[in-house]
KEMAR-325122 format. One line per 8 residues: for each residue y, x, z of C-alpha. Coordinates in steps of 0.5 Angstrom, whole numbers, plus 500, padded with zeros to 3 digits. Layout:
KEMAR-325122
Y X Z | ...
end
This chain:
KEMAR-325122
866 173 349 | 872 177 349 | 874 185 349 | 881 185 352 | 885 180 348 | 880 181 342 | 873 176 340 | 867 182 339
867 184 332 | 862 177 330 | 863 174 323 | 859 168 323 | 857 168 331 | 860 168 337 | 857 170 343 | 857 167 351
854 169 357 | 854 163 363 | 851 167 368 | 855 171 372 | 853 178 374 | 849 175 380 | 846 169 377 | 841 168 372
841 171 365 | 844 166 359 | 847 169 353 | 849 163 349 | 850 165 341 | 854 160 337 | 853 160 330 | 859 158 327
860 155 320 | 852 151 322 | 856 148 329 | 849 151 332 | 846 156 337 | 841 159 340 | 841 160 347 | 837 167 351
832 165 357 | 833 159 360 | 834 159 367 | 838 155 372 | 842 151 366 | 845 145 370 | 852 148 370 | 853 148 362
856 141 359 | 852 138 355 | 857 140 348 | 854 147 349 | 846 144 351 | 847 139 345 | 848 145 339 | 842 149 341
837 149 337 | 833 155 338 | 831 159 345 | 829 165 346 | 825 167 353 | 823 174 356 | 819 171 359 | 815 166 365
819 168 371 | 822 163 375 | 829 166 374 | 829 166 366 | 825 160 364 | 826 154 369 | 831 151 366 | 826 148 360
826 142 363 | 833 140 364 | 834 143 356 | 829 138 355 | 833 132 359 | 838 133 355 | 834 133 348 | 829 129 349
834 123 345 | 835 127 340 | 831 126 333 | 833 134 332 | 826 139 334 | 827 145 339 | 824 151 338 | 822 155 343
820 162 342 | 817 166 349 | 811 172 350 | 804 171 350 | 802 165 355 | 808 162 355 | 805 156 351 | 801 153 358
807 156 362 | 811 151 358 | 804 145 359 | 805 145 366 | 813 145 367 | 813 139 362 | 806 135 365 | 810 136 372
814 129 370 | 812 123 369 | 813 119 361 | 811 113 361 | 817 111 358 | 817 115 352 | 819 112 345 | 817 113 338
824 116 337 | 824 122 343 | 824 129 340 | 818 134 339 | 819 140 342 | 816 146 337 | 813 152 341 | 811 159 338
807 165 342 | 809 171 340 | 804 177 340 | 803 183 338 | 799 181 330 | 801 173 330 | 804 169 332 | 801 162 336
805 155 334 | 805 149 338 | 808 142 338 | 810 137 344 | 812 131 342 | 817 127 346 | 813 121 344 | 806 123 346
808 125 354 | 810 132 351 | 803 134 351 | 802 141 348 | 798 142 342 | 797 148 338 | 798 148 330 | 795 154 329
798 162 328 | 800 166 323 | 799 174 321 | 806 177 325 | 809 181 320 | 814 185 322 | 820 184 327 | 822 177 325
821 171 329 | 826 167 327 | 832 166 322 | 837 162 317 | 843 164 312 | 848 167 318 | 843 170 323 | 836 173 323
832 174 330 | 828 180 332 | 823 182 337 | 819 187 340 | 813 186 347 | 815 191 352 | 812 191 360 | 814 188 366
808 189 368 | 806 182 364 | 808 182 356 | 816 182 356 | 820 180 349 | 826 184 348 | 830 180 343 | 835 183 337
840 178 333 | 842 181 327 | 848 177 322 | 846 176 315 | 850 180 310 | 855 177 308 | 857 177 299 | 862 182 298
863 186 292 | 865 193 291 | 870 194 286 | 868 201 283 | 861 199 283 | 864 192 278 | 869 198 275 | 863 202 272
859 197 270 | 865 194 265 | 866 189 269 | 872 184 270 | 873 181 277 | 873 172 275 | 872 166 278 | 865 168 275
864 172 281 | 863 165 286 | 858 162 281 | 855 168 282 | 856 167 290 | 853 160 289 | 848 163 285 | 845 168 289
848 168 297 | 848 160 297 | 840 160 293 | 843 155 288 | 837 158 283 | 840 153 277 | 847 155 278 | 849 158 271
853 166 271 | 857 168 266 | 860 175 267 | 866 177 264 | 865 184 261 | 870 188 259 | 871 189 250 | 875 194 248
882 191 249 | 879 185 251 | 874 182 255 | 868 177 253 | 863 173 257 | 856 173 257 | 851 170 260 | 848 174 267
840 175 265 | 838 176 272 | 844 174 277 | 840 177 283 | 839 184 280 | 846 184 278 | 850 183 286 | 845 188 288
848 192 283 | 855 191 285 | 855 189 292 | 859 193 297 | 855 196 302 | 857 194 310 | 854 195 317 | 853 187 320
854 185 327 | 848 184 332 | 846 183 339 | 841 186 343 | 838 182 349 | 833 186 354 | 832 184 362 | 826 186 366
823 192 363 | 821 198 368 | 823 205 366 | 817 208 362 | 816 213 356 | 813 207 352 | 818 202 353 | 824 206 352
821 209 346 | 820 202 343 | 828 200 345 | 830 207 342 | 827 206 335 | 829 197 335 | 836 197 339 | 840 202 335
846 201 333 | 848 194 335 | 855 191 336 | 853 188 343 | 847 190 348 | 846 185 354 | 841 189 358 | 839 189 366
842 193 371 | 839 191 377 | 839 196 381 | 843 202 383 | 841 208 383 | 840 210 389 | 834 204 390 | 831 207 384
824 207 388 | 825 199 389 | 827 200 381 | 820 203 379 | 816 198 383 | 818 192 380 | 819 194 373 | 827 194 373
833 198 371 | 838 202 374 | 845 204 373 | 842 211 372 | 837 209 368 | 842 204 363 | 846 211 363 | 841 214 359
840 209 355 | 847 206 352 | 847 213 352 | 842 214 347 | 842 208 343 | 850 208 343 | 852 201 343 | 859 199 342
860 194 347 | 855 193 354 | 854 188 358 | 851 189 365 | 847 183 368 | 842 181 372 | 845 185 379 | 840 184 385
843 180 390 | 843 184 395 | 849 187 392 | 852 182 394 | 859 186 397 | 858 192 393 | 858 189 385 | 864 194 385
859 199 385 | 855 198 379 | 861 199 375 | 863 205 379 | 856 209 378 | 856 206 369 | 858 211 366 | 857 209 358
857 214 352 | 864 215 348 | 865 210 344 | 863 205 348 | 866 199 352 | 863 196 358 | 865 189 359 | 865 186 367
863 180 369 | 865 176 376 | 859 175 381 | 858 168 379 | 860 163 373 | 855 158 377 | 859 153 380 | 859 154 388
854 150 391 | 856 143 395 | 855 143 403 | 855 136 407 | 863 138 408 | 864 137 402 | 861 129 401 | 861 127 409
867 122 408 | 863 119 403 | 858 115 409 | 862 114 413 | 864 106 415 | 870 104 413 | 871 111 408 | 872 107 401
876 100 404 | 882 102 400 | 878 102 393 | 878 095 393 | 885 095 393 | 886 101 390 | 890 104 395 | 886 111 398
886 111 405 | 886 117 409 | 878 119 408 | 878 118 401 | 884 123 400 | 881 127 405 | 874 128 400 | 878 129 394
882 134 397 | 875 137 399 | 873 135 392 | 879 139 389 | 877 145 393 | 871 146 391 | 872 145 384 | 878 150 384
873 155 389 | 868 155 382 | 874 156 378 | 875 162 382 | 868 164 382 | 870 165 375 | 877 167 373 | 882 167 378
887 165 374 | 885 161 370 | 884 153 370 | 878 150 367 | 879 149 361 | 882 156 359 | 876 159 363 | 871 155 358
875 158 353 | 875 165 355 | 868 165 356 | 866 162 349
end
């Protein structure tokens, strides 16, 4: 994702969103020096190559509405081959949700090898952890729970991933991505405690951020005219003393939330100061009575919201379709903060769908005859110059001036 002709200020994640301003939600988040990613709701995912499905390795769901979570099965269709569990995290009652999207199918082709998709409900006080094994038909069993202590749900080296339970009038999570510290020093804070910069520093590095507990520090402490080493008697007290103090990047996601006192108090206290804020805007302001009615937001209500927690960059997203002929207007009501910059999307980055125009040709007797002797008869090219319109059609869903490989680019 990118601010004009510069990525968003990421270490280590690179975020993309696969869903155009009209289509389902799906912010897509790369970790890069894992070749990993986690993927934010789930919902019409066919259109997404199977290089950016195969990375994921956690997803993060909203909630159970049709719109956020039915691509599960298609996740599933291109995992269940892989020995790599996937885990999915979702709201109270996603577990039976998730039973009866996934005992829809029939596997009595199962084998020993297929993956084990690993659920966990998160509630208020504990989150419920479940298994479905690709090898016993995805059939769920719950593993136990565990006392939910703090906002924490999930995490490694470079990221950490946070949520809270809002209302959609049924539980809704709201989700904040955090980068890890990276090891940085201060050279003031070396400088006082006597200090000389050294190849010691990347043992202590290897020591502490890289968690090699054995690994030997030897500092070189200043001495007079000279220096000496001395060994490090705790390596982690000393990098908390001379580490450099750093703001980190982070994401914040929230669709599908009502404007109430209670759910802008909790996105108030856990959505501050974030690099990026994905956030609903379904509506303009002047519907904002089918807003209320359906627990949406709108540009109104984004407003007062990016304007209180002041993110550097916003995304609108999740748009009614109703606006069909008028998205323009969502950028012409959305008046964020000082400080802050809006990123657009097109109406779609989901392919346009087929009509029986474009593949009548391929039914018609007599259409492939010059298949097979390699020469195309008029049918054929006719088709292929249909084919071709449509793939330059979704093209310029997207990006108008791009071809497809730099629009993937782009969006990445």
């Amino acid at each position: 994702m990118v601010s004009g002709n510069h990525r968003l200020p990421f270490r280590y994640c690179e975020p993309a969103c696969f869903g155009g301003l009209l289509d389902d939600p799906l912010i897509f988040l790369r970790i890069r020096p894992m070749g990993r990613a986690l993927l934010f709701d789930c919902g019409q995912i066919a259109h997404l190559a199977k290089r950016v499905v195969k990375p994921i390795v956690a997803v993060f769901i909203t909630h159970a509405h049709m719109d956020h979570i039915m691509g599960l099965p298609t996740l599933v269709r291109h995992h269940h081959a892989s020995p790599r569990p996937l885990d999915v995290f979702g709201p109270p009652g996603i577990a039976e949700r998730v039973q009866h999207l996934l005992g829809g199918y029939d596997w009595n082709l199962a084998e020993p090898t297929w993956f084990t998709l690993r659920l966990h409900e998160v509630h208020a006080d504990r989150i419920l952890h479940y298994r479905f094994p690709g090898p016993d038909r995805f059939i769920g069993t719950c593993e136990g729970e565990e006392p939910r202590i703090g906002r924490e749900i999930w995490a490694c080296r470079y990221l950490s991933v946070e949520a809270e339970i809002l209302d959609h009038k049924l539980p809704v999570l709201a989700f904040r991505a955090n980068e890890q510290p990276h090891f940085t020093i201060d050279p003031a804070k070396l400088e006082a405690h006597g200090l000389v910069a050294g190849e010691w520093l990347r043992d202590l590095k290897t020591r502490v951020w890289k968690g090699h507990g054995q690994h030997e520090v030897l500092v070189t402490r200043r001495d007079g005219e000279g220096s000496r080493e001395e060994p490090a008697d705790d390596p982690t007290a000393l990098y908390e003393a001379i580490r450099a103090q750093e703001t980190t990047a982070s994401l914040g996601y929230v669709t599908d939330v009502g404007w109430t006192r209670e759910n802008v108090a909790v996105m108030e206290r856990f959505m501050g100061g974030l690099t990026l804020l994905c956030a609903e805007c379904t509506f303009l302001e002047a519907d904002v009575h089918k807003a209320r009615a359906s627990y949406h937001l709108t540009t109104g209500d984004l407003n007062r919201l990016a304007g209180r927690l002041a993110p550097r960059y916003l995304l609108p997203l999740h748009l009614s379709k109703s606006y069909l002929r008028r998205t323009v207007d969502l950028y012409h009501e959305l008046q964020p903060p000082q400080g802050t910059e809006i990123l657009r999307l097109p109406k779609h980055i989901v392919p346009a769908p087929v009509g029986v125009a474009d593949v009548d040709g391929w039914l018609r007797p007599g259409g492939r005859k010059g298949r097979e002797t390699g020469d195309a008869t008029a049918t054929d090219r006719s088709v292929d110059t249909s084919a071709t319109t449509v793939e330059n059609s979704n093209q310029d869903r997207c990006n108008p001036s791009k071809t497809s490989h730099d629009k993937e680019r782009s969006i990445l």
